[in-house]
C-alpha positions as CSV (number, residue, x, y, z in Angstrom):
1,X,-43.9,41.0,16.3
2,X,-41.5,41.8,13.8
3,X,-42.4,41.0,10.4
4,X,-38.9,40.2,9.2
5,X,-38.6,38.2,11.8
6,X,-41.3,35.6,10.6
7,X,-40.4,36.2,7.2
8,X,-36.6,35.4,7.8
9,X,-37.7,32.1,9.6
10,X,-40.6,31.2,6.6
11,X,-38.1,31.4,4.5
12,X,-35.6,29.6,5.9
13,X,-37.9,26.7,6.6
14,X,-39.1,26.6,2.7
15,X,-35.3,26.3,1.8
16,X,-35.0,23.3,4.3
17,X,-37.8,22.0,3.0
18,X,-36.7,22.0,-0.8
19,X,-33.3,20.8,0.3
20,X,-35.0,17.7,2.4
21,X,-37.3,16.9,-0.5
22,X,-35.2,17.8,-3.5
23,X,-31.9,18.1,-2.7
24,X,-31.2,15.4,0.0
25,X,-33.0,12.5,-1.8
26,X,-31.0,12.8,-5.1
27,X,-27.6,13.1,-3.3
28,X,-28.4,9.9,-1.5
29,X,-29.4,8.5,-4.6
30,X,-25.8,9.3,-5.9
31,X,-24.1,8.3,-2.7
32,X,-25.9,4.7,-3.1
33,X,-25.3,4.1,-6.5
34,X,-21.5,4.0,-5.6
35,X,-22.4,0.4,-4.0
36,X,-20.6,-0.3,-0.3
37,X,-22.6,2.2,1.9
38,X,-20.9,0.9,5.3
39,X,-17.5,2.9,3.9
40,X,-19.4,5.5,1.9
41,X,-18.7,8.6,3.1
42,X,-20.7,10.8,0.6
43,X,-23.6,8.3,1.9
44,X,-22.8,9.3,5.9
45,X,-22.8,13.1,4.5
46,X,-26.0,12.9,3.5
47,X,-28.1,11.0,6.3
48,X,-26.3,13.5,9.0
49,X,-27.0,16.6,6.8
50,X,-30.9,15.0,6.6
51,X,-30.7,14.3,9.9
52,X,-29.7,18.2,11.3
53,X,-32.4,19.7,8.2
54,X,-34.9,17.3,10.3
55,X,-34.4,18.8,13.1
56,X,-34.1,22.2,12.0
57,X,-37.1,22.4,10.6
58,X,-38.6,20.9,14.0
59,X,-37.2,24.1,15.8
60,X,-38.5,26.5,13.2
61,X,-41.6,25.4,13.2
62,X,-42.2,25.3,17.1
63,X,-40.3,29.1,17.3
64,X,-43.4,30.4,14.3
65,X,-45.6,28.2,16.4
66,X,-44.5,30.3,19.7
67,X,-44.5,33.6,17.9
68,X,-47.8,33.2,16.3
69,X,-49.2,33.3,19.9
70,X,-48.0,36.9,20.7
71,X,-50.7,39.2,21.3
72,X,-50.5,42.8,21.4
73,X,-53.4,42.9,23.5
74,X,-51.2,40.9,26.3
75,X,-48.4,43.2,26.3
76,X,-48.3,45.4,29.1
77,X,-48.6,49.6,28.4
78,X,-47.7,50.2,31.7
79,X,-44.4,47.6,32.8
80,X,-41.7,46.2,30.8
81,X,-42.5,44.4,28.2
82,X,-41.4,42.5,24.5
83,X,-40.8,45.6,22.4
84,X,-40.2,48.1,25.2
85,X,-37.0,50.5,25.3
86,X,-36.2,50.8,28.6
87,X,-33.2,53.7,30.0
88,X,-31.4,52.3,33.0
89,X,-28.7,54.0,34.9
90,X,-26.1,51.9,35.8
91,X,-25.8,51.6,39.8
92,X,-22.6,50.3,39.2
93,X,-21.0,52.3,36.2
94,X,-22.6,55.2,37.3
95,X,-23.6,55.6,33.2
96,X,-27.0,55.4,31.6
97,X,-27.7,52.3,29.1
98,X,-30.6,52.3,26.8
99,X,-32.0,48.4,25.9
100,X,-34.8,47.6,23.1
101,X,-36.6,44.9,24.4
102,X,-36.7,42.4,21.2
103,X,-36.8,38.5,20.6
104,X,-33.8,36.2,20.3
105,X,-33.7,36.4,16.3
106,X,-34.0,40.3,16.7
107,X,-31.1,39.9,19.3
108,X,-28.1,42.5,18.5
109,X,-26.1,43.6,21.6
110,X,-23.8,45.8,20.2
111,X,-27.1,47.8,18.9
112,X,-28.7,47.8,21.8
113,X,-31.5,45.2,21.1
114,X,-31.7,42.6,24.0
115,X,-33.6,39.2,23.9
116,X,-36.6,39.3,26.3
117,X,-34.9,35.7,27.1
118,X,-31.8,37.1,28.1
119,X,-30.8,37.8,32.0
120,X,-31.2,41.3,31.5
121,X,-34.1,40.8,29.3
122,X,-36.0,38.5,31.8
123,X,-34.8,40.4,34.8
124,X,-36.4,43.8,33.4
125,X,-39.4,42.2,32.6
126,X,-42.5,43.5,34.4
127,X,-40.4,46.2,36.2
128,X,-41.9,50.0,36.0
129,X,-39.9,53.2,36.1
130,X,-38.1,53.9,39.5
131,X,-37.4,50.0,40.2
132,X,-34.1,49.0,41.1
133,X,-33.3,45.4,39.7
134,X,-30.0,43.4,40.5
135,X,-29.6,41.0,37.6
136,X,-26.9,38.1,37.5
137,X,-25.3,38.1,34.1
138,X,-22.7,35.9,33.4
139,X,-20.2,39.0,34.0
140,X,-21.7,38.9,37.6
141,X,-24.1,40.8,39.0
142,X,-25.4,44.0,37.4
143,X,-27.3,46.9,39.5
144,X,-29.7,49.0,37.1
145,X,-32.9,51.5,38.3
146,X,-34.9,52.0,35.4
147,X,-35.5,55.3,34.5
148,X,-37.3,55.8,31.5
149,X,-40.1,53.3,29.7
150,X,-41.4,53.4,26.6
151,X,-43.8,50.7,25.6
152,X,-44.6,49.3,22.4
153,X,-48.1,51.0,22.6
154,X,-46.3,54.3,22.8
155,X,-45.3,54.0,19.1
156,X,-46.9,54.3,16.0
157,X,-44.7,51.8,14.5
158,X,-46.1,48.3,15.5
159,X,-46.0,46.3,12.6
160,X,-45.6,49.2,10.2
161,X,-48.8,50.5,10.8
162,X,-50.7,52.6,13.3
163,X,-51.5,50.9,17.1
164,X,-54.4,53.2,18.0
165,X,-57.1,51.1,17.7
């Protein structure tokens, strides 16, 4: 699992947090001490802003909760997998396409990094070299045989250290 990735998400929950404990209290502090709070709008602001950090911080948490349970150990060296880069050839196009295997906050189409949740994601996962695999996309339906594998056990770079143990 990418490091960043936690990171990114720690850090955007302790910002949430200080804003829900901090931040949030003392603007509805403001917003009641201007009286009427059935016409207050700064009042309004605030309890829908605390309402969305709320539930914010509920997603975060479950997503670290879901990514602390990755195990390297789990991941396939042999099949498509999270962290794989897969080469396809394009039944269709008639072009190759290379695809890094990643998780939805690692998600960057235009770079070639593809959510494991995506259709093409979910539809290459568990395939081996030499399958052909007809995915629906929302463009319609795609035709790819995938050609080359590489596995996040074939590279040295899991986690920023060495995966040979």
């Amino acid at each position: 699992m990418s490091v960043n990735i936690r990171g990114k998400l720690e850090k955007e929950v302790q910002l949430l947090e200080h804003e829900l404990a901090i931040e949030l209290p003392a603007e509805l502090k403001r917003a009641v001490a201007l009286g009427d709070l059935s016409e207050n709008a700064e009042y309004h602001m605030a309890k829908q802003r605390q309402e969305f950090v709320n539930a914010r911080l509920g997603q975060l948490k479950k997503r670290l909760a879901e990514l602390s349970l990755v195990n390297l150990n789990n991941i396939p060296h042999d099949r498509v997998a999270y962290g794989s880069i897969v080469e396809l050839y394009d039944l269709d196009k008639g072009e190759m396409i290379e695809y890094h295997l990643v998780t939805s906050e690692e998600a960057n189409v235009a770079k070639g990094l593809i959510s494991t949740s995506s259709p093409i994601g979910r539809g290459l996962l568990g395939k081996k070299p030499g399958d052909e695999v007809k995915i629906q996309t929302p463009n319609g339906a795609k035709e790819f045989e995938l050609r080359r594998l590489s596995t996040i056990h074939d590279r040295e770079d899991v986690e920023g250290g060495d995966n040979s143990q």
